[in-house]
N, C-alpha and C positions, 0 to 999 in steps of 0.2 A: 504494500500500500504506500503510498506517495501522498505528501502534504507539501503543499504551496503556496507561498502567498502572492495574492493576486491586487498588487494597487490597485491596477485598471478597475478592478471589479469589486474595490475597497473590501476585501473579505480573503480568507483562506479555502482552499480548495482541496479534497481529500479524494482519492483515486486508490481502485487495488482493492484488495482484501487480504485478511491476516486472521488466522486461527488464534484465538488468546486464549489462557484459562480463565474460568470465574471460581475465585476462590468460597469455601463456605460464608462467608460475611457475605455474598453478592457484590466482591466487587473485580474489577478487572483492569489489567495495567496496560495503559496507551505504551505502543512500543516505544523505548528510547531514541530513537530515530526520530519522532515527530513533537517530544514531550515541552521544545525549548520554544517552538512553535506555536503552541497550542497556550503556553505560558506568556507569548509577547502579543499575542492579537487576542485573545478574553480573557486574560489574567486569570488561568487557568479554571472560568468560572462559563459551566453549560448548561444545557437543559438535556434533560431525558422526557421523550412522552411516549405515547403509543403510535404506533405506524398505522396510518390509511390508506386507502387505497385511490384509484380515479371514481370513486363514487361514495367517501367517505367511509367505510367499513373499515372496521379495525382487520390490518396482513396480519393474517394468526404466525407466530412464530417470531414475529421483528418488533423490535424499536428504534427508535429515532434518534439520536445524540446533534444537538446543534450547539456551537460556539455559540455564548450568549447575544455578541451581536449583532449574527443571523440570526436568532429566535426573536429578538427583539423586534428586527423588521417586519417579519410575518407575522408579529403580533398586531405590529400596524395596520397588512393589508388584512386581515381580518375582523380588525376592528372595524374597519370601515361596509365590511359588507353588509346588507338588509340587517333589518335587526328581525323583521318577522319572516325573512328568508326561513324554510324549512331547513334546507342543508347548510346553511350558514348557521342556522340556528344547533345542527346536530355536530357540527364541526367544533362551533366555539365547546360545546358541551365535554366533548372526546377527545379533542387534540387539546385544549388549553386547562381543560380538568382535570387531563391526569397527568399534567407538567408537574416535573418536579426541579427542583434547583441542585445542579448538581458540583461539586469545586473536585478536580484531579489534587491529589494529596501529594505530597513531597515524596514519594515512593513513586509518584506516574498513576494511582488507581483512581480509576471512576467506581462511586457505589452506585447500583442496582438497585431501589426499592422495591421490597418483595414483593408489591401489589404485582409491578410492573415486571420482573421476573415471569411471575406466574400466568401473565397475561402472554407472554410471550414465550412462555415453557423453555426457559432459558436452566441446561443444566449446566455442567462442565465445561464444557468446550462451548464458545461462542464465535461467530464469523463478523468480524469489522469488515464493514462494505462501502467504499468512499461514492457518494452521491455528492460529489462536489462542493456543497455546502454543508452539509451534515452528513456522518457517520451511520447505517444501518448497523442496528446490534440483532444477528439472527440466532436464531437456534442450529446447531450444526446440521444437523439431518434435513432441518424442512431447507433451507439454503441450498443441499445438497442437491433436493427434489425441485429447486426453483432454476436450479443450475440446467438440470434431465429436459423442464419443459421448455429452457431458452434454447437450448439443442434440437428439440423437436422441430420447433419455428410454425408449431398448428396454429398458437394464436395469434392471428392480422389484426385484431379491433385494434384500431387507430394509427395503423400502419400509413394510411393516404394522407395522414395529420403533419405529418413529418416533412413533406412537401419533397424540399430537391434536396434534405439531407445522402450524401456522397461519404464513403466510407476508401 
């Protein structure tokens, strides 16, 4: 996994994946490699919540890790949306409910809130997945099976979205 900072785009950017353990506390150590990084752009201060999907539904097996300055912007733009929107309304309830405030400790660990563990059947082994802005924290095995259906390539929904992305 790869972490970078990105002036251009005033934030850090996380790439890659990396197997960590979670130790019995529920917590888990940011690899040494990105620790000094993670310490100069959110003073080592993040949020953890639950993973959604494109239609709001909690991704059973994931969570979310964002540097607090990106959590803060997305708190803006959903601040802003309808307030009697349904799914604005079940977004703010799911993604901003079950935030929690997270600080990496002078060892490099992020803690885990058991809620948020259990939600995400997070045992031993966990998979860091760099989404550019924030960190997925998956469950080893379903990660493994999300790995099985990106190789399959059965599902298109939203494939035509993507326009003239060029690989």
């Amino acid at each position: 996994m790869e972490l970078i900072s990105q002036a251009l785009y005033g934030g850090i950017l996380f790439r890659g994946n990396t197997t960590v353990n979670l130790d019995e506390k529920g917590r888990f150590a940011i690899p040494t490699r990105y620790r000094s990084r993670v310490e100069e752009t959110c003073a080592c201060q993040m949020i953890v919540t639950v993973a959604v999907d494109e239609r709001c539904v909690g991704m059973a097996g994931c969570l979310w890790i964002y540097p607090l300055p990106e959590w803060e912007e997305l708190e803006k733009k959903i601040k802003e949306l309808p307030a009697f929107n349904k799914m604005a309304a079940k977004l703010k309830r799911f993604l901003i409910g079950n935030a929690y405030e997270c600080e990496m400790d002078a060892q490099g660990r992020i803690f885990l809130p058991e809620k948020l563990r259990n939600f995400a059947n997070l045992n031993k082994k966990v998979v860091l997945v760099g989404q550019l802005n924030r960190f997925e924290v998956w469950n080893e095995e379903i990660w493994g099976q999300k790995e099985l259906q990106f190789m399959n390539g059965e599902d298109v929904e939203g494939l035509d979205d993507l326009g003239h992305l060029f690989f």
